[in-house]
C-alpha positions in Angstrom: 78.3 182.8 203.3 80.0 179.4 204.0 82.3 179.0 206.9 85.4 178.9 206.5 88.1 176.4 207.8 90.5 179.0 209.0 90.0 183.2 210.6 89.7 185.5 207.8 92.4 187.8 210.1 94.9 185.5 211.1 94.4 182.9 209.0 94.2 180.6 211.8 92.4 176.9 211.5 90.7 177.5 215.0 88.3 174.9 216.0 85.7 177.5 217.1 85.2 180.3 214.6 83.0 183.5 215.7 80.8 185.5 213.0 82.1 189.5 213.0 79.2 191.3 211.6 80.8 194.3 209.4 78.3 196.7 210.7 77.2 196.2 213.9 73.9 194.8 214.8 74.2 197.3 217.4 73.8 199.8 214.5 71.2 198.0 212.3 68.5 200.5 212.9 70.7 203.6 212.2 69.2 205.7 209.8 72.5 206.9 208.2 72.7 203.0 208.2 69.1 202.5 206.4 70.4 205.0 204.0 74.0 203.4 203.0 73.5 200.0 203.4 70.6 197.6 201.8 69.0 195.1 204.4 70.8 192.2 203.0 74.2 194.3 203.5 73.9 193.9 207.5 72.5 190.5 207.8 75.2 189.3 205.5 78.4 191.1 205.2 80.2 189.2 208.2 83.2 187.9 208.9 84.2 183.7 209.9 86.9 185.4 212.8 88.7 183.4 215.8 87.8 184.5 219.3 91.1 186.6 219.9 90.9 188.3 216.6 87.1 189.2 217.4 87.9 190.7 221.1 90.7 192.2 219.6 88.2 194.2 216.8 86.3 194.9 219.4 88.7 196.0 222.1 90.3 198.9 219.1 87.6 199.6 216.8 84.0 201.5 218.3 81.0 200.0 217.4 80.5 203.5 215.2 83.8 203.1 213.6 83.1 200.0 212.3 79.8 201.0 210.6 81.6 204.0 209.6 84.8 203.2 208.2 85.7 199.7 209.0 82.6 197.7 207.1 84.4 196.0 204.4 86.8 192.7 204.8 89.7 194.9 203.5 89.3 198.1 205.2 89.2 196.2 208.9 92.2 194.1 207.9 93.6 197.0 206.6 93.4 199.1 210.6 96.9 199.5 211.9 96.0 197.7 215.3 93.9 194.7 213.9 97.2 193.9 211.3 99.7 193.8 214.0 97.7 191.5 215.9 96.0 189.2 213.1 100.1 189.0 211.9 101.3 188.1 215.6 98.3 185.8 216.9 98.7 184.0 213.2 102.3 182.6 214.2 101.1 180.6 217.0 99.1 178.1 217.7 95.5 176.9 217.1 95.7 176.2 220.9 96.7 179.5 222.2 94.3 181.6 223.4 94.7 185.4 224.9 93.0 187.9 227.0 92.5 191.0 224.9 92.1 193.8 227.4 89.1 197.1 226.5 91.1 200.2 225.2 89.9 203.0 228.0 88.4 204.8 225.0 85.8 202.7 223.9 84.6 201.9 227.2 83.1 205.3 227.6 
């Protein structure tokens, strides 16, 4: 896939774009992985996403959710938390950068 000129979430045109692997490298070897997803599927299906949209993902969404539930463009744009911030960080500008803080949850 090409990259894009703006972040698939926020639709931001971000100098710096990061690539947002669907399912998780983290999770390549899986064998519930092996078994629903080709090998092409997890070296492929990836996202062209702006820093603060991709620590936000990350900071709401485990590493299992993702493979799980959230490996498709439209389901992850689709989670509750990742909409309200992709529609918020998108009204400002290309310039503004955030901290995005670990939910307690996913840090254990």
């Amino acid at each position: 896939m090409n990259r894009p000129e703006k972040c698939e979430l926020c639709e931001r045109s971000v100098e710096i774009l990061t690539r947002h692997h669907l399912i998780p490298r983290t999770r390549h070897k899986n064998k519930r992985n092996k078994k629903l997803f080709g090998r092409d599927d997890v070296k492929t299906r990836i996202l062209w996403i702006c820093r603060a949209c991709h620590d936000n993902v990350h900071a709401v969404v485990s590493e299992k959710e993702l493979e799980r539930d959230y490996n498709t463009f439209e389901k992850l744009a689709a989670h509750p938390d990742v909409q309200k911030f992709s529609d918020w960080i998108g009204t400002k500008p290309e310039t503004f950068g955030i901290g995005v803080k670990t939910s307690r949850k996913l840090r254990s």
